[in-house]
PyMOL commands that place a pseudoatom at each C-alpha (Angstrom):
pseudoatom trace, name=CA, resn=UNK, resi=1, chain=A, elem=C, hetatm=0, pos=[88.355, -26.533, 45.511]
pseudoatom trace, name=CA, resn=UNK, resi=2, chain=A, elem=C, hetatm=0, pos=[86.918, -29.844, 46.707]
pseudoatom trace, name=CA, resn=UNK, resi=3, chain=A, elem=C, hetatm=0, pos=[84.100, -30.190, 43.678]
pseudoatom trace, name=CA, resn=UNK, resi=4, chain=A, elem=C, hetatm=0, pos=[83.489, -33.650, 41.794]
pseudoatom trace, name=CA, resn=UNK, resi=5, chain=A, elem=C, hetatm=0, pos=[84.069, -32.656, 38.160]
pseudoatom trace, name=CA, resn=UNK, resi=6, chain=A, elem=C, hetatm=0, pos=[82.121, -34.480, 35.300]
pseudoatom trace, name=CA, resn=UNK, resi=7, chain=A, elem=C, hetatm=0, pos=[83.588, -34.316, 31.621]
pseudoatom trace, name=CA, resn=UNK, resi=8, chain=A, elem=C, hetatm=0, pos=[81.899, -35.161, 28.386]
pseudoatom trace, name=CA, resn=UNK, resi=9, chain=A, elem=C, hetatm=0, pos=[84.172, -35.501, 25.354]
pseudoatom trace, name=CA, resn=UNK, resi=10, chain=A, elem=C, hetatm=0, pos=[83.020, -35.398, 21.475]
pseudoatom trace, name=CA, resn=UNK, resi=11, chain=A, elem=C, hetatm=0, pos=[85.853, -35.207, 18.413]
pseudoatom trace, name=CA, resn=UNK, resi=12, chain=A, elem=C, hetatm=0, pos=[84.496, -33.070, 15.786]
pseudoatom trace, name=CA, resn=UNK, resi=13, chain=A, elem=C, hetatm=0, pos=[83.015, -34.901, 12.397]
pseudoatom trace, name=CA, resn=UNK, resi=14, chain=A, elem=C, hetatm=0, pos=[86.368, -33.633, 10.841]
pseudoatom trace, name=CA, resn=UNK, resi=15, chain=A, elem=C, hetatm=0, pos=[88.278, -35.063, 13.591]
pseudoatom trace, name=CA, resn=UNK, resi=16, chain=A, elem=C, hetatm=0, pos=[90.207, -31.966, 13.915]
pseudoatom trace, name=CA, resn=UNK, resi=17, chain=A, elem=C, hetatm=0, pos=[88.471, -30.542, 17.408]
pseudoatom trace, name=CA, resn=UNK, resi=18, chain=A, elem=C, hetatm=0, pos=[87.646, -32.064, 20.308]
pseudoatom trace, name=CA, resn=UNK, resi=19, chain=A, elem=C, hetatm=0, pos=[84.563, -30.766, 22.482]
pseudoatom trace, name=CA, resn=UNK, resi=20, chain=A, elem=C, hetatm=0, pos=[84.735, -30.676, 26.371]
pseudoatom trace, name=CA, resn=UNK, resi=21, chain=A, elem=C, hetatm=0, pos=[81.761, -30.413, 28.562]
pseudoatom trace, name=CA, resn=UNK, resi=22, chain=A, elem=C, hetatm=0, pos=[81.841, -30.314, 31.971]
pseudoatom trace, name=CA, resn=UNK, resi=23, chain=A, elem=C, hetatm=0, pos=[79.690, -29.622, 34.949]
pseudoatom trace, name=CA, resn=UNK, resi=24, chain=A, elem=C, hetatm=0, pos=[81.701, -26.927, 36.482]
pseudoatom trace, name=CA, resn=UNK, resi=25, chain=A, elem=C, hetatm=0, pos=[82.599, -23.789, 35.308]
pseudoatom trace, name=CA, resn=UNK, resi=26, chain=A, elem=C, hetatm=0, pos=[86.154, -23.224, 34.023]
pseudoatom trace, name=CA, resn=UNK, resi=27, chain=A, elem=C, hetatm=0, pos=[86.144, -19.541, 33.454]
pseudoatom trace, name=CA, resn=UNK, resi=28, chain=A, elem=C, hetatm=0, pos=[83.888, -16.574, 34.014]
pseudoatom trace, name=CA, resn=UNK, resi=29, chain=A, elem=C, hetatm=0, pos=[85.050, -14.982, 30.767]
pseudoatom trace, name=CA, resn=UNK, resi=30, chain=A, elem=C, hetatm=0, pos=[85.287, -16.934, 27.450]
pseudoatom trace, name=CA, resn=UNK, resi=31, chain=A, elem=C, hetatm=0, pos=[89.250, -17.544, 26.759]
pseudoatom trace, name=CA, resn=UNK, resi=32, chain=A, elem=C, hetatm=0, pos=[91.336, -18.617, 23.754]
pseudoatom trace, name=CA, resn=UNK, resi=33, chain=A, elem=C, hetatm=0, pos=[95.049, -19.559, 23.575]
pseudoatom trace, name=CA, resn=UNK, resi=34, chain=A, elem=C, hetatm=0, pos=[96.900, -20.300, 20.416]
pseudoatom trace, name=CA, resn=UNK, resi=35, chain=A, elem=C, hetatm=0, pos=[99.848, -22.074, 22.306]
pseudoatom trace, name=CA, resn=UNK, resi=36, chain=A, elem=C, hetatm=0, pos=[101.467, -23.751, 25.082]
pseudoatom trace, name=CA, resn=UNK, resi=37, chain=A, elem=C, hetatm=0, pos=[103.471, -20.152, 25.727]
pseudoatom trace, name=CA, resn=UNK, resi=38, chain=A, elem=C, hetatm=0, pos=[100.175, -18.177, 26.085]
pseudoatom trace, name=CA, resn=UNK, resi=39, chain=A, elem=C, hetatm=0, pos=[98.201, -21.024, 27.369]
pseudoatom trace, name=CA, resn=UNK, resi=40, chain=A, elem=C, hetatm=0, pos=[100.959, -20.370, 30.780]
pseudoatom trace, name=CA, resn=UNK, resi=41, chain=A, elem=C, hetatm=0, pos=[100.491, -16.782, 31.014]
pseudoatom trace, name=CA, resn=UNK, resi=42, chain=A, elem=C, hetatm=0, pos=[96.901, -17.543, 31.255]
pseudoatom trace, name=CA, resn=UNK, resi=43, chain=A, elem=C, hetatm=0, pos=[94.338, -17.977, 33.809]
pseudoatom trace, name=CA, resn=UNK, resi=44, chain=A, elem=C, hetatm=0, pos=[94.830, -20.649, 36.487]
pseudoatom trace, name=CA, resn=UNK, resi=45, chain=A, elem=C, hetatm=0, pos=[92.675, -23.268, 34.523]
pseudoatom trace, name=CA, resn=UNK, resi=46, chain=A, elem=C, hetatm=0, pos=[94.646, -22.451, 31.262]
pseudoatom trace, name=CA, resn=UNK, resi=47, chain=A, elem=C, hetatm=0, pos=[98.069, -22.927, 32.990]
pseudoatom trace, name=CA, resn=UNK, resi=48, chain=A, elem=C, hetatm=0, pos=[97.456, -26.360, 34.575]
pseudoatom trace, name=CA, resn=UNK, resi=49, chain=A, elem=C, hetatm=0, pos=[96.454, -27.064, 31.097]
pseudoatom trace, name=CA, resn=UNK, resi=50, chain=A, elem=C, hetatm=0, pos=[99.476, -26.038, 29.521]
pseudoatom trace, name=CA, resn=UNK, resi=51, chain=A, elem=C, hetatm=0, pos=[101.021, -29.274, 31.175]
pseudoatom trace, name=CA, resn=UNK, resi=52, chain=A, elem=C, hetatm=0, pos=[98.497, -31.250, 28.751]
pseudoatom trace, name=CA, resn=UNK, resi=53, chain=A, elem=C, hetatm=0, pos=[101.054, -32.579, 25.694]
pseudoatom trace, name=CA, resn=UNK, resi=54, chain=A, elem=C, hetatm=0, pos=[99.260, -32.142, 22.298]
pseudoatom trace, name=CA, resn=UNK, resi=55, chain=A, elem=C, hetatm=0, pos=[97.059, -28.693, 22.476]
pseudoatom trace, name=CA, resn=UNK, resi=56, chain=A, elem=C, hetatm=0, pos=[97.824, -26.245, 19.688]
pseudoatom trace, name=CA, resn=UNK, resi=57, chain=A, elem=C, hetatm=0, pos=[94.508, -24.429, 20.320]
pseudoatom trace, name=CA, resn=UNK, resi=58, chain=A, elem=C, hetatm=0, pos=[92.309, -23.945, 23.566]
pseudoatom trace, name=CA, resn=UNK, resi=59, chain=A, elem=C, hetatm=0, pos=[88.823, -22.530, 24.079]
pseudoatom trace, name=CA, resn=UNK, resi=60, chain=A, elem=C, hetatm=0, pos=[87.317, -22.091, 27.403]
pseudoatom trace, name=CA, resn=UNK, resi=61, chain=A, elem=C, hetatm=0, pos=[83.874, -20.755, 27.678]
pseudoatom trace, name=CA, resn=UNK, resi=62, chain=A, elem=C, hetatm=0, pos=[81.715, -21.237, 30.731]
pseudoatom trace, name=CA, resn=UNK, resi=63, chain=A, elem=C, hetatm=0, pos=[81.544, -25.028, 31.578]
pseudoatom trace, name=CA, resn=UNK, resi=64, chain=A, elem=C, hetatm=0, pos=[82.775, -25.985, 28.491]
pseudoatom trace, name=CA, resn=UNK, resi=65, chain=A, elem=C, hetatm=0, pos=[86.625, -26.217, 26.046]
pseudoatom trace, name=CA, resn=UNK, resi=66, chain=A, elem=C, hetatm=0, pos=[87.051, -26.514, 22.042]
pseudoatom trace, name=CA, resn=UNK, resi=67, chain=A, elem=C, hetatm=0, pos=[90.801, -27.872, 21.595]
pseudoatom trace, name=CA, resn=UNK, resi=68, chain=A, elem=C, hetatm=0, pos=[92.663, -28.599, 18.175]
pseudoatom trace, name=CA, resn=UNK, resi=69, chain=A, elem=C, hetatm=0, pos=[95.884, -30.650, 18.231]
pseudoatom trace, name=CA, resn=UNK, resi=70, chain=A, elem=C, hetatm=0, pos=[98.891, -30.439, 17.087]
pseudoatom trace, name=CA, resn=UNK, resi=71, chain=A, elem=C, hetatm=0, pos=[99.707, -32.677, 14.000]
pseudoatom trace, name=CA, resn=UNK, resi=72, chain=A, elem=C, hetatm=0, pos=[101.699, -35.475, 16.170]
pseudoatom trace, name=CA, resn=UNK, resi=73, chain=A, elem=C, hetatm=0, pos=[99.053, -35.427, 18.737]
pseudoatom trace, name=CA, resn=UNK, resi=74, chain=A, elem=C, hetatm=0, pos=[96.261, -38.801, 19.259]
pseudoatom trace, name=CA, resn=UNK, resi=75, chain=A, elem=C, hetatm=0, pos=[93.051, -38.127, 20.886]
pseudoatom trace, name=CA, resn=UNK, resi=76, chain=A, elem=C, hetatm=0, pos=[93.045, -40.707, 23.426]
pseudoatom trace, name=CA, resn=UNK, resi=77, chain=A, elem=C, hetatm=0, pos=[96.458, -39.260, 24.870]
pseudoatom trace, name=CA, resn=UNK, resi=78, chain=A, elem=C, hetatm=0, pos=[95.262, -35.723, 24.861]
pseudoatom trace, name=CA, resn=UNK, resi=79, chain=A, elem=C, hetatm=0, pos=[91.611, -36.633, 26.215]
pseudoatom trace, name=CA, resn=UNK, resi=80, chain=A, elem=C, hetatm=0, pos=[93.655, -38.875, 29.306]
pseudoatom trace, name=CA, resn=UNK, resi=81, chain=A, elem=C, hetatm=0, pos=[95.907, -36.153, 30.219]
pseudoatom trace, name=CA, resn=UNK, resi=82, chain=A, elem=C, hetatm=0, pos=[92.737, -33.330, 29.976]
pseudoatom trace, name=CA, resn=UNK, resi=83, chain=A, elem=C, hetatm=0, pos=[90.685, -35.758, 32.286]
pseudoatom trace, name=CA, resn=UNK, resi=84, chain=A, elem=C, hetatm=0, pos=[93.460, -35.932, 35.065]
pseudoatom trace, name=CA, resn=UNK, resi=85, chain=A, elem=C, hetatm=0, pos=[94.297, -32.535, 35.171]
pseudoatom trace, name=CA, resn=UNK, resi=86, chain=A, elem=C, hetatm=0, pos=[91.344, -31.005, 35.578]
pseudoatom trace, name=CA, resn=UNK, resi=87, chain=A, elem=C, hetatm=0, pos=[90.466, -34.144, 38.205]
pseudoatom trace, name=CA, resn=UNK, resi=88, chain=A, elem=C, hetatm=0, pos=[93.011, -32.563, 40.042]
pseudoatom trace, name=CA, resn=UNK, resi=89, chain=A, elem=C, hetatm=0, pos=[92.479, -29.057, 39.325]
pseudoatom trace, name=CA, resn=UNK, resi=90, chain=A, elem=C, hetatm=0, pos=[88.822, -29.262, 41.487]
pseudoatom trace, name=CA, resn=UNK, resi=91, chain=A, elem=C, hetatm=0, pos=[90.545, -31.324, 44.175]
for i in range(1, 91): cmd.bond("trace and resi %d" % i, "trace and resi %d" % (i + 1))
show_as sticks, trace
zoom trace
């Protein structure tokens, strides 16, 4: 895939979710993974993902991803690591 990939990012008002909007779509079907284990049985956007320290939750739905952290986890690292894999992914 040789696509330019733009993401959005908004932490919830509870700071407990971050939102991720993109212009490309991620998945045809909406997806949820409760862990890194599941997250890398998962489809091809899920599993490069997986590589992403600090997810405890992941929601793909069209063009756009809900994540939760784990407890240890800061926002900036999480939101770094999310922007260069998928950067990648759609090279």
């Amino acid at each position: 895939m040789s696509e330019y990939i733009e993401i959005e990012t908004e932490i919830s008002d509870d700071n407990n979710e971050l939102y991720v909007y993109t212009n490309l779509s991620l998945s045809e079907n909406e997806e949820t993974y409760h862990s890194i284990d599941e997250m890398e049985e998962g489809s091809p956007i899920a599993q490069a993902l997986a590589e992403c320290d600090g997810i405890a939750l992941l929601a793909i739905d069209g063009r756009d991803m809900t994540i939760q952290r784990t407890d240890e986890a800061a926002w900036h690292a999480i939101v770094t690591d999310l922007s260069a894999i998928l950067k990648d992914f759609f090279l």
